[in-house]
C-alpha positions in Angstrom: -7.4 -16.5 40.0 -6.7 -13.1 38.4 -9.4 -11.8 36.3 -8.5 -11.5 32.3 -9.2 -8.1 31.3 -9.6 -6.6 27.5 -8.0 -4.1 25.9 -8.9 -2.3 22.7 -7.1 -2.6 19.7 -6.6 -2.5 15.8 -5.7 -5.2 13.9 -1.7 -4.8 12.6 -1.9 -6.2 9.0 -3.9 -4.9 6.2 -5.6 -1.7 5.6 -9.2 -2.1 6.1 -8.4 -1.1 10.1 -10.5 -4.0 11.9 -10.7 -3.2 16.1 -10.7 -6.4 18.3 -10.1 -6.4 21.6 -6.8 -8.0 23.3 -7.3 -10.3 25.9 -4.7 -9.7 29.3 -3.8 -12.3 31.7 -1.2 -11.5 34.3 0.0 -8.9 31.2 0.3 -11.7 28.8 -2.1 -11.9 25.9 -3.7 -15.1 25.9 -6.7 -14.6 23.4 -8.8 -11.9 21.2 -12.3 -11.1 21.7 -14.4 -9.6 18.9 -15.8 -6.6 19.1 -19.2 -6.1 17.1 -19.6 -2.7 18.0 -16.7 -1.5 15.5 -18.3 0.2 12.5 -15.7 -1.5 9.5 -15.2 -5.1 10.8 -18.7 -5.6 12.8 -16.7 -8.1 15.0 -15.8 -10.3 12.4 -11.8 -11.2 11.5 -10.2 -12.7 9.1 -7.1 -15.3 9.6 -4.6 -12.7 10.2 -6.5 -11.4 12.3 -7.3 -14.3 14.9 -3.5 -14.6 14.3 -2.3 -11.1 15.3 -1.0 -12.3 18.7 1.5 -14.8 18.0 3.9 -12.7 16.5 4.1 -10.5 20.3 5.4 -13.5 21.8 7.5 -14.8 19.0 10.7 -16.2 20.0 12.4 -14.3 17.3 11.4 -10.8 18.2 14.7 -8.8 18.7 15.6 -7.6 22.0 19.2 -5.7 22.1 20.4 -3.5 19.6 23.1 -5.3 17.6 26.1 -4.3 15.8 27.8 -6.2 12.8 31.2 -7.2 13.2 34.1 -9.8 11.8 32.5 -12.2 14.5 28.8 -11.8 14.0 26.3 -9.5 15.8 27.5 -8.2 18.8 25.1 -6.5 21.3 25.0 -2.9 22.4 23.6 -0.8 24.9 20.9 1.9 23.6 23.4 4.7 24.1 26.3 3.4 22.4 23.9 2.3 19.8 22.4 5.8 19.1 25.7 7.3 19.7 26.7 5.1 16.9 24.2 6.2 14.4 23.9 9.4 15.1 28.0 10.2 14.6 27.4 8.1 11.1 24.7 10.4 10.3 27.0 13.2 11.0 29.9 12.0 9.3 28.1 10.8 5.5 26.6 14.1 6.0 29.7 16.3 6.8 31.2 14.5 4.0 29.1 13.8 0.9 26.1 16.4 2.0 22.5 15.5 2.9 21.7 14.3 0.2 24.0 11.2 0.6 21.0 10.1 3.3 18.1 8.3 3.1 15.2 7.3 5.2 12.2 4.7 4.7 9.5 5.4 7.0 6.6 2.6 7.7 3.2 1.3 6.6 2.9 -0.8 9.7 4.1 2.7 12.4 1.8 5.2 13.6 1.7 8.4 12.1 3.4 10.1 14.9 6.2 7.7 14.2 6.5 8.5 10.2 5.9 11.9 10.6 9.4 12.1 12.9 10.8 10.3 11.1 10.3 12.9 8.1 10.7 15.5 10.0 14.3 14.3 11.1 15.2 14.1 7.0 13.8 17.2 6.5 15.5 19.5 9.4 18.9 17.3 8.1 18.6 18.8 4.6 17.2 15.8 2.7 13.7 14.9 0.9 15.1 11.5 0.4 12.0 10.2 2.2 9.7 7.4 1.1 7.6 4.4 2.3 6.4 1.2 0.9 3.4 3.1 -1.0 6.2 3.3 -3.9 5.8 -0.2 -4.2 1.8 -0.4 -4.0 0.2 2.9 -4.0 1.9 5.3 -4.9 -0.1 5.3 -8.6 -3.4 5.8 -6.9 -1.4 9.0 -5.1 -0.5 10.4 -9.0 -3.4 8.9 -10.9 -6.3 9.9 -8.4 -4.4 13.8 -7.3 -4.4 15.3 -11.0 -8.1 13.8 -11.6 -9.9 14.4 -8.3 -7.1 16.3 -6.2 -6.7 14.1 -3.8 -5.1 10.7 -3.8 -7.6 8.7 -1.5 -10.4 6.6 -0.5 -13.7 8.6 -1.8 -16.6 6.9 0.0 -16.0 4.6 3.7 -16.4 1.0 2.9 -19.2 0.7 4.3 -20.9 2.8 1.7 -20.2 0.1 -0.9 -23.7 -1.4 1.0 -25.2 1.1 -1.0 -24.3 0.3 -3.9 -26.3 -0.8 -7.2 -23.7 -1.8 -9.3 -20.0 -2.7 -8.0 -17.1 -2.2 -10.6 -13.9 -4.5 -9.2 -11.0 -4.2 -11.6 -7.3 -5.9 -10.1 -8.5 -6.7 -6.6 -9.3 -9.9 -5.0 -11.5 -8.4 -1.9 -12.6 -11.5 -0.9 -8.9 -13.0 0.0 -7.4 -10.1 0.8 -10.0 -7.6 2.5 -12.6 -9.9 3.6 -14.6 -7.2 5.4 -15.3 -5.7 2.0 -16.9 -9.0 1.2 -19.6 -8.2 3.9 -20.4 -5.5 2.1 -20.2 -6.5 -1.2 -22.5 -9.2 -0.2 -24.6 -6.9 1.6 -25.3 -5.2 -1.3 -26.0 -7.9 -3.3 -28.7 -8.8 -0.9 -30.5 -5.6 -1.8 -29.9 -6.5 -5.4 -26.9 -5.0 -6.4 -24.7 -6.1 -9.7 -21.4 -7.1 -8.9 -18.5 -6.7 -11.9 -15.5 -8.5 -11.3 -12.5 -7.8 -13.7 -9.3 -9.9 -13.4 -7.0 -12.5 -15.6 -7.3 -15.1 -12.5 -10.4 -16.7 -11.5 -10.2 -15.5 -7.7 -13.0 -16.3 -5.0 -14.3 -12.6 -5.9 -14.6 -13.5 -9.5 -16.5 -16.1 -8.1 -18.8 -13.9 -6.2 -19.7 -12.1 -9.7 -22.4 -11.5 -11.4 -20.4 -11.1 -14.8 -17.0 -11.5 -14.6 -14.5 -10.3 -17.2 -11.5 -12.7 -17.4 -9.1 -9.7 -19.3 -5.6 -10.5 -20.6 -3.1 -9.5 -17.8 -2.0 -5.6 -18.3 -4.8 -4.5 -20.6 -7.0 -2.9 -18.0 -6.5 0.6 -19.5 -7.7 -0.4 -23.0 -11.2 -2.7 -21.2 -12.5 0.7 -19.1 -11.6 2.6 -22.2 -14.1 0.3 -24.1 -16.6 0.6 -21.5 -16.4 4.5 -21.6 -16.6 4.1 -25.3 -19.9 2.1 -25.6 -21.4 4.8 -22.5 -20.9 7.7 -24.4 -22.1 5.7 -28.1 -25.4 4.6 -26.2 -25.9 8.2 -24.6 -25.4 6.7 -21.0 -23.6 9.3 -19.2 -24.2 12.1 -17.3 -24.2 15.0 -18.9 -25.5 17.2 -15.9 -22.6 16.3 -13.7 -20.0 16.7 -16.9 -21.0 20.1 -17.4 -21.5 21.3 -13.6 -18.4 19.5 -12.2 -16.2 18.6 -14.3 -13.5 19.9 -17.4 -11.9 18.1 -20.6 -14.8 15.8 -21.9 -14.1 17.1 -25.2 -10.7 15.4 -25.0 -11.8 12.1 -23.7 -14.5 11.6 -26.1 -12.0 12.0 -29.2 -9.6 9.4 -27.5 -12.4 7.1 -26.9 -13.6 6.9 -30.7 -11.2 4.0 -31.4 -12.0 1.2 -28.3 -14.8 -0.2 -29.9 -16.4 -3.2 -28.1 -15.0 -5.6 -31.4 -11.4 -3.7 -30.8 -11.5 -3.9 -27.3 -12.2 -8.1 -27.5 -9.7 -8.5 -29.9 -7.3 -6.7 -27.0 -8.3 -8.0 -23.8 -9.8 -11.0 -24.5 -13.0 -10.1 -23.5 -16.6 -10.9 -25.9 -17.4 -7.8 -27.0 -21.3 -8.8 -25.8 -20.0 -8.9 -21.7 -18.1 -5.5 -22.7 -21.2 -4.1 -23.7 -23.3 -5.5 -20.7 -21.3 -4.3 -18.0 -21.0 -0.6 -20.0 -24.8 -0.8 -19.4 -25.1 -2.0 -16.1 -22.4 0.6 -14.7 -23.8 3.5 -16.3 -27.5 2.4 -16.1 -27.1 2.5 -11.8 -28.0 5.4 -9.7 -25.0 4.8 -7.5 -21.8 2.3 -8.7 -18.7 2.2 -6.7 -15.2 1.2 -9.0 -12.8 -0.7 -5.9 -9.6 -1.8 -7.4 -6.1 -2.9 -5.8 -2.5 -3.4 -6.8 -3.5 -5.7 -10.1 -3.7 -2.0 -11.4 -1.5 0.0 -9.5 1.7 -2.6 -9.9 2.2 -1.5 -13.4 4.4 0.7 -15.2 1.0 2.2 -16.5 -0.5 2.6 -13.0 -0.9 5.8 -12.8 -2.9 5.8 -16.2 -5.0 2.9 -14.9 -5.7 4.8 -12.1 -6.7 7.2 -14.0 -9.1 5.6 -16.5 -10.6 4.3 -13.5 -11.3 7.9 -12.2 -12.3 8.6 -16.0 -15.1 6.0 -16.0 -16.7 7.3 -12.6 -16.8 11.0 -14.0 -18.2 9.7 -16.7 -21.1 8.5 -15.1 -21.3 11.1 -12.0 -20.8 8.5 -9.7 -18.7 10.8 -6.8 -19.8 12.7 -4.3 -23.0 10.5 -3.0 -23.5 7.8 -0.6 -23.1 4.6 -2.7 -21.4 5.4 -5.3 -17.1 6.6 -5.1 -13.6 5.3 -6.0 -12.4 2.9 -3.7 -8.6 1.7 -3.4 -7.6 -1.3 -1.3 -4.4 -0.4 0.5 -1.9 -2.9 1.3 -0.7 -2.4 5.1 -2.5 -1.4 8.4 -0.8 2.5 8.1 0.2 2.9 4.2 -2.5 6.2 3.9 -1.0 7.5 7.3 2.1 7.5 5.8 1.7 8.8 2.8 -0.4 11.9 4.7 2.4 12.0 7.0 4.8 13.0 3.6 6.8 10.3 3.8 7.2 10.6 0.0 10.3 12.3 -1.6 7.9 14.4 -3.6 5.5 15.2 -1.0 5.5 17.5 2.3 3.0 16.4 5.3 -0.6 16.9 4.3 0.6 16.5 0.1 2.4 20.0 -0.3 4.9 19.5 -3.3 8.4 19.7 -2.3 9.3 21.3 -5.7 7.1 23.9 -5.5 8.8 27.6 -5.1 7.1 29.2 -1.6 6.0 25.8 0.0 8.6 25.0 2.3 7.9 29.0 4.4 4.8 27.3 6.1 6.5 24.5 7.3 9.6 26.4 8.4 7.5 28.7 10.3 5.8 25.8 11.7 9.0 24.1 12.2 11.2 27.1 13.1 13.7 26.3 10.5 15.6 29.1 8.3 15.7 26.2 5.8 14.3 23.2 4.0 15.2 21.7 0.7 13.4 22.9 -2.2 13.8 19.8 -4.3 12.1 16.6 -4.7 14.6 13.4 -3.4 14.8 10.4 -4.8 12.0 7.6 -4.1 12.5 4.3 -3.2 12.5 2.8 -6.6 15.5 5.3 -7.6 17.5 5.1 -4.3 18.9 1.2 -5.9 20.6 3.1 -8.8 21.6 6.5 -6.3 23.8 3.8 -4.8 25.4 2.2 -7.3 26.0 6.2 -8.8 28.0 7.0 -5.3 25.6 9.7 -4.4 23.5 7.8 -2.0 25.3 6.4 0.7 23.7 5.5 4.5 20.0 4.7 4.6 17.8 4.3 7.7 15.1 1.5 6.7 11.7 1.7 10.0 9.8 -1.3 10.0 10.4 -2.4 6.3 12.0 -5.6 5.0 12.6 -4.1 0.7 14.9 -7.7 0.3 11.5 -9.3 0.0 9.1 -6.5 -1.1 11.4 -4.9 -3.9 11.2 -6.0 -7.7 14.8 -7.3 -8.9 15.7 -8.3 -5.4 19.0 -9.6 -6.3 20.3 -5.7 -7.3 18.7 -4.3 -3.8 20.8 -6.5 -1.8 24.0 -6.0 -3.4 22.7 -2.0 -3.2 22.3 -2.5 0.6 26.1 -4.1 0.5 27.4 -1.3 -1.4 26.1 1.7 1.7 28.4 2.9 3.7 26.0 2.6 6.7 23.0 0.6 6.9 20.2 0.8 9.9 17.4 -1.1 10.4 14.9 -0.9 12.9 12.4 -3.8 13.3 11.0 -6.0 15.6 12.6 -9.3 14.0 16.3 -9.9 12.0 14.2 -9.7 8.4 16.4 -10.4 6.0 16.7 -6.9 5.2 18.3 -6.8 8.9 21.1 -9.1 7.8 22.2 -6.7 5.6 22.8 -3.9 8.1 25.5 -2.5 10.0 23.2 -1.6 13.2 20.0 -3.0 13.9 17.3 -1.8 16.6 15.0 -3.5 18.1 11.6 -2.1 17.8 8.2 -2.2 20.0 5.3 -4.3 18.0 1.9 -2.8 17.5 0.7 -3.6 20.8 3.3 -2.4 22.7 3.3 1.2 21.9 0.5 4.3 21.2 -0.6 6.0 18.5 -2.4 6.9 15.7 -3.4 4.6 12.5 -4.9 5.7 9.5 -7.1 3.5 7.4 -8.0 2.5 3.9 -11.1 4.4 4.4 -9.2 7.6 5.9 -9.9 6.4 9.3 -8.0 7.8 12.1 -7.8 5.4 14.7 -5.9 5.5 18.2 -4.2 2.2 19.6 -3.2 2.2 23.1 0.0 0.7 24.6 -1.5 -2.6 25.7 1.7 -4.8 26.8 5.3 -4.5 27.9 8.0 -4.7 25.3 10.7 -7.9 25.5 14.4 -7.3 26.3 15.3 -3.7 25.6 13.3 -2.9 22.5 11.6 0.4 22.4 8.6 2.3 20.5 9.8 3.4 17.4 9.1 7.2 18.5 10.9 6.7 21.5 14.1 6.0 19.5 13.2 8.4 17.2 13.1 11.6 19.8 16.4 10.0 21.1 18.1 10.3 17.9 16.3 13.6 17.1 18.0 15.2 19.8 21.5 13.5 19.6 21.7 15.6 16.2 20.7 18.7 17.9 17.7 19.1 16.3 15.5 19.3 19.5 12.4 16.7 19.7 10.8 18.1 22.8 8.2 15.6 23.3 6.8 13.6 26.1 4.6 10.8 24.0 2.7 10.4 21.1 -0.2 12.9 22.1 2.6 15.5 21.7 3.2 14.7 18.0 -0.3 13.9 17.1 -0.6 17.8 18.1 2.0 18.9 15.9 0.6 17.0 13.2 -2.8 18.5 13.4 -0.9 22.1 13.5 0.7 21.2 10.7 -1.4 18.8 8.4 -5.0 20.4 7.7 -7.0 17.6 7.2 -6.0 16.2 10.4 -6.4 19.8 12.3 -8.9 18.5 14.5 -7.4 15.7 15.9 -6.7 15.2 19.7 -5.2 12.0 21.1 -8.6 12.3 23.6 -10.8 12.8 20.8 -9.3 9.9 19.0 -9.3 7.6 22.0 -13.7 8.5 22.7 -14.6 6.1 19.7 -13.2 4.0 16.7 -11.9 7.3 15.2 -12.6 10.0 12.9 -12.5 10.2 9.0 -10.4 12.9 7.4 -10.4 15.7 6.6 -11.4 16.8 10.3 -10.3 20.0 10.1 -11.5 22.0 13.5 -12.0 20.5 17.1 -15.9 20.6 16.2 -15.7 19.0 13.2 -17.2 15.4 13.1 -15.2 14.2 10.2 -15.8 13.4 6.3 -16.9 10.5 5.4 -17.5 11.0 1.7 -15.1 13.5 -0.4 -16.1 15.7 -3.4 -19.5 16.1 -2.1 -20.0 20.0 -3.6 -16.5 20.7 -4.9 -13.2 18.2 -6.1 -10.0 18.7 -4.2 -8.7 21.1 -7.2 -7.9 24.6 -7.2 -10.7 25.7 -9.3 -12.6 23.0 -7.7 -13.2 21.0 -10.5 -12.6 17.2 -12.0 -10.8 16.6 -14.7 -11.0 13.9 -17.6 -7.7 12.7 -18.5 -7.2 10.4 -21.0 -4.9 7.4 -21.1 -4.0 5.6 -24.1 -3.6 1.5 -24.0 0.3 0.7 -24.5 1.6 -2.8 -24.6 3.1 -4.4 -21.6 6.4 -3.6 -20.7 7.8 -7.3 -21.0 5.7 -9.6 -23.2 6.4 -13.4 -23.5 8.3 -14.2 -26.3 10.2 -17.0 -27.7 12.8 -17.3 -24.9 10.4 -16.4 -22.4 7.1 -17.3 -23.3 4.8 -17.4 -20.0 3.7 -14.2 -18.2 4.3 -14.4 -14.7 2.0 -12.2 -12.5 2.1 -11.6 -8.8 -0.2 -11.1 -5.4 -1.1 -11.8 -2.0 -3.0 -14.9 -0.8 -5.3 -14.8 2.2 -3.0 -16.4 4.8 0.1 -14.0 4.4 1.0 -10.7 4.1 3.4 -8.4 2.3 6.7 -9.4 2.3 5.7 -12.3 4.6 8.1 -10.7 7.7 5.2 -11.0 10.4 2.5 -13.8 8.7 5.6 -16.4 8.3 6.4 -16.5 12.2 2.5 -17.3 12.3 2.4 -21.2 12.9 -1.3 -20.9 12.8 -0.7 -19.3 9.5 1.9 -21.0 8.1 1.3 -24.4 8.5 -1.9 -23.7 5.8 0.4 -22.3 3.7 4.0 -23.1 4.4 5.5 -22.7 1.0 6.1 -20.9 -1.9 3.7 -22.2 -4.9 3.1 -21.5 -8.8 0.0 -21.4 -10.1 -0.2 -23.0 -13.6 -3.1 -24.1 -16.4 -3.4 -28.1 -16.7 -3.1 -27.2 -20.4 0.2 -25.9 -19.7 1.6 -28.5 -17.2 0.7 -31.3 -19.4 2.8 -29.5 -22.6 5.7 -29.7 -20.1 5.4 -33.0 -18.3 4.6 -31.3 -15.0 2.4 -32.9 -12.2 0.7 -30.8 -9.3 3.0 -31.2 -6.5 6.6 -30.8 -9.2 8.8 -28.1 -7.8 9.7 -26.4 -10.8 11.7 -23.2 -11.8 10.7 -20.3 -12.7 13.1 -17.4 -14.6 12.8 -14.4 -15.7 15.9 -12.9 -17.0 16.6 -10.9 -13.6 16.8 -14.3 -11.4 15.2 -17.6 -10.9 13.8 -19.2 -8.2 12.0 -22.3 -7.2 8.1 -23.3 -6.5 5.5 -26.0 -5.7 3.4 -26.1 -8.9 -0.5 -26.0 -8.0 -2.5 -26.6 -11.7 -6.0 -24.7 -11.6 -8.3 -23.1 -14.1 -7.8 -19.8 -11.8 -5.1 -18.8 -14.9 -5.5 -18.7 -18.4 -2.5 -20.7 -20.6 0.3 -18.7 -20.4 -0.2 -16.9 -17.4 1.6 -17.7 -14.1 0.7 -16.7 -10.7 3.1 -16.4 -7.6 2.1 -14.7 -4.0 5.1 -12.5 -3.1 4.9 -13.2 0.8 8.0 -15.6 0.8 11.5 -14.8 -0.5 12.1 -15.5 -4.4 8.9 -13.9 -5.9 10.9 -10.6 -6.1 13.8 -11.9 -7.0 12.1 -12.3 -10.8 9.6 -9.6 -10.8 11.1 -6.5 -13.3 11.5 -3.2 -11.7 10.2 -1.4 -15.3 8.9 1.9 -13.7 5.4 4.1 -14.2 7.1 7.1 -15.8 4.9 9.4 -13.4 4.6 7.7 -9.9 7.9 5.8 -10.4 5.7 2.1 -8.9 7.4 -0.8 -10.4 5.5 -3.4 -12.9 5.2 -6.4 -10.5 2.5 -7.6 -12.4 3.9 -8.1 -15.5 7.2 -10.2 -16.0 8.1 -12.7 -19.0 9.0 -16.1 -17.7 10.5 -19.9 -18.8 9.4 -22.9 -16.5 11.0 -26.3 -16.6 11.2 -29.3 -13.9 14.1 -29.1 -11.2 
């Protein structure tokens, strides 16, 4: 009998990066083995995790590339396939300019594979590059880069061990990032407050030591009111405000206003728990604020990122083990991608595309005469680009937008009206259907590279099993297409790339595919072969030019789409702990699925018994972009009014209102004006 052997990998669905190891059996992977020796998951997984293997095997996965035509898909070989796209490419380009293309890179790629994929736009004459950050993140980028100068993780998670006083506003760790649990509790063990801020009742709510139930978009106006009773009680640091930070003065005049009593009568919140977690924030020698997409998904994220920023300034809670701004990313690669400058606004390593003189170091690096000197369009503009005639072939990598986009009803008839759609996945998503050529991507195990963490860990994943049919590594079909259009991708294998990139992205200038592969990867920046990585940012100086923080603040504005007469319930949106994202890989999970099989509405018993509705009615729900239908589950988790739907199966985002943050362009998911009534 052949000997099972294990393999080291990382797990492929959220951000916190887990490593487990794969376990081999005449090449097939027939189980996972923990691995306590990782520093971020200790061995433990959660149920995605246990899960990640069935979707390798899946029955589903695509195998050939495929071609649309009068009599269905028809398969193709990989050359007439890449012939195909590349003449297209040629063609919308030759015809309408470069600015008629698109391309989506990929939370769930490697970074080798975004940053091609980039690069490709880029030497074609287009920053009409994005990735699913637009949709998740992509405030914390904004809100986080004009505050602290950089758009990241402060602190590793497990620093939040450290802390004495926890600050969670719109994330619900314990579901969604259940390693940040450990530490939570971990901290709590040595005594730690924990502050839980949120209009549902979630399990981390329940982990609280006070927990704020705030009314659903008022976020910016409850850490205004704690800022205001810090400063009234004489509870911040002044030390740190003078040494390391500018614009106090403007913060404090904004501030006079949110008292505890106005604050209340906003939110929802007694002015006495206002008050007590002020105190308890302030009053703690190190306090971490962690927060997720119930702040970002707003057409004021980047202001609630902001405030958020605002309130650890105010208490000099940067810089120190402990203490730090935490976000909880979505996807396994979303920072990656971002650093890779998959954004239309951003070069590799965050160098503005709009800036004058910022495109002659990548040219050099490059060996290009010319780049293009303005931002593109993001993903949340690319819908209306389309419908204006300008935009007119996109190239989605590893995305399904159908079911991740807000007013999912105007994407698809967008995706209709392209010229040329490609998609490259590793199942027909329903995005896929859409397209005129699909290819048939590798899966996570079945390629190298490198992943980049919540926490700004880099970590290398080895090829680990054989891919089915014909499907190839993204970066495989990446250099093939590179070089079709002449634009000459010399390289042999990731390792290559992953070179480039560290030639080309400072923060990642240190980084070796062997150095990567020694341990469970280094934290950025790591700028020099020597250096051992950084942990924690803005230990001495901020990410700024002058090296400096600085207090911006945000003013509390209404939500975009209150209830009203016609639509009086306010629907909000998130993930559950048995799915993920748009539901593309955790819905071909049986072990998954059959926990969760369906879409579901969660509802107050108040509510449901105004309208006649038991738990178990499949009701509808509309919002005056679409409708769709649900399994009502009643629970105290929501307050009356308030709806709650996960967006992991299709007809969430069919409702949700793509209302954008004026700066960072995110949609409001979380806010969207609703009717109910029984099917």
């Amino acid at each position: 009998m052949e000997e099972r052997s294990l393999h080291p990998s990382i797990c492929p669905y959220c951000s916190v990066g887990c490593g487990f190891y794969i376990e081999l059996e005449k090449g097939r992977p027939v189980g996972i083995r923990y691995m306590p020796e990782h520093p971020v998951n200790e061995g433990a997984l959660c149920p995605k995790g246990n899960a990640a293997l069935e979707i390798l095997t899946h029955p589903e996965r695509l195998t050939h590339p495929l071609r649309k035509s009068e009599k269905g898909w028809e398969k193709l070989s990989w050359n007439e396939a890449l012939d195909t796209l590349a003449e297209k490419i040629r063609e919308v380009r030759g015809k309408a300019g470069p600015e008629a293309l698109a391309f989506l890179g990929s939370a769930k790629c490697s970074n080798e594979e975004n940053y091609l994929l980039q690069k490709i736009a880029r030497m074609l004459g287009t920053n009409n590059v994005d990735n699913c950050a637009r949709l998740c993140h992509a405030s914390t980028i904004t809100g986080l880069g004009k505050t602290l100068g950089a758009g990241a993780m402060t602190n590793p998670l497990s620093d939040l061990a450290h802390s004495e006083c926890i600050f969670v506003v719109g994330s619900n760790f314990a579901e969604n990032h259940p390693p940040v649990a450990r530490r939570v509790l971990q901290a709590k063990d040595r005594g730690a407050s924990l502050i839980v801020a949120d209009p549902r009742l979630t399990p981390s709510a329940w982990l609280s030591d006070l927990t704020l139930r705030l009314r659903p978009g008022t976020d910016i106006a409850l850490i205004n009111g704690l800022m205001q009773v810090i400063l009234a009680e004489g509870l911040e640091d002044r030390v740190f405000i003078r040494k390391r930070t500018v614009g106090i003065e403007g913060l404090e005049k904004a501030l006079k206003k949110y008292t505890p009593k106005t604050v209340s009568r906003i939110t929802g919140v007694p002015a006495g728990d206002i008050i007590k977690a002020a105190r308890t924030f302030a009053k703690a020698e190190t306090a971490s604020v962690v927060y997720s997409m119930g702040i970002t998904q707003h057409v004021s994220g980047t202001d609630n990122v902001t405030a958020c920023a605002d309130l650890a300034l105010l208490c000099g809670h940067l810089g120190k083990k402990g203490a730090g701004i935490l976000p909880l990313r979505g996807q396994n690669n979303v920072q990656g991608a971002c650093d890779m400058g998959v954004l239309a606004e951003f070069f590799p390593g965050y160098v503005k595309t709009d800036r004058a003189g910022n495109q002659e170091w990548l040219k050099k690096a490059w060996g290009l005469e010319k780049l293009p000197e303005k931002k593109g369009l993001v993903a949340t503009e690319m819908v209306d680009a389309v419908f204006g005639g300008s935009l007119k072939f996109a190239y989605i990598m590893g995305r399904d937008p159908v079911n991740s986009t807000p007013n999912a009803s105007k994407l698809k008839k967008a995706l209709d009206s392209l010229d040329f759609l490609v998609v490259q996945d590793i199942f027909l998503t329903d995005s896929a259907k859409h397209a005129d050529l699909v290819l048939p991507a590798a899966a996570w195990a079945e390629k190298e590279g490198s992943f980049t963490s919540t926490e700004r860990r880099i970590q290398w994943v080895e090829r680990t099993l054989v891919s089915p049919g014909d499907a190839k590594p993204d970066l495989e079909i990446l250099i093939e297409l590179a070089n079709r259009l002449g634009l000459d991708a010399t390289y042999k294998e990731a390792g290559d790339v992953l070179a480039e990139i560290a030639r080309t992205v400072p923060a990642y200038g240190g980084l070796s595919k062997e150095r990567l592969k020694e341990g469970c990867g280094l934290i950025w920046p790591c700028p020099d072969a020597l250096h051992p990585g950084t942990p924690i940012l803005h230990t001495e100086s901020f990410s700024t030019p002058n090296g400096l923080a600085s207090f911006v603040p945000v003013e509390f504005l209404e939500p975009a789409e209150p209830p009203d007469s016609d639509y009086p319930f306010l629907l909000i949106t998130g993930r559950t702990g048995l799915h993920y994202n748009a539901g593309s890989m955790s819905r071909r999970s049986e072990a998954l699925l059959c926990r969760e099989p369906e879409l579901y509405v969660e509802l107050n018993p108040a509510d449901a018994e105004a309208l006649a509705l038991e738990a178990g009615t499949i009701i509808v729900i509309e919002t005056r972009r679409g409708r769709t239908e649900a399994k009502a589950r009643l629970t105290q988790r929501v307050d009356r009014g308030v709806l709650f739907m996960p967006f992991h199966f299709p007809g969430t985002n069919l409702l949700t209102a793509d209302a954008l943050d004026r700066e960072s362009k995110i949609p409001g998911f979380k806010g969207s004006a609703c009717r109910i009534w029984r099917r």
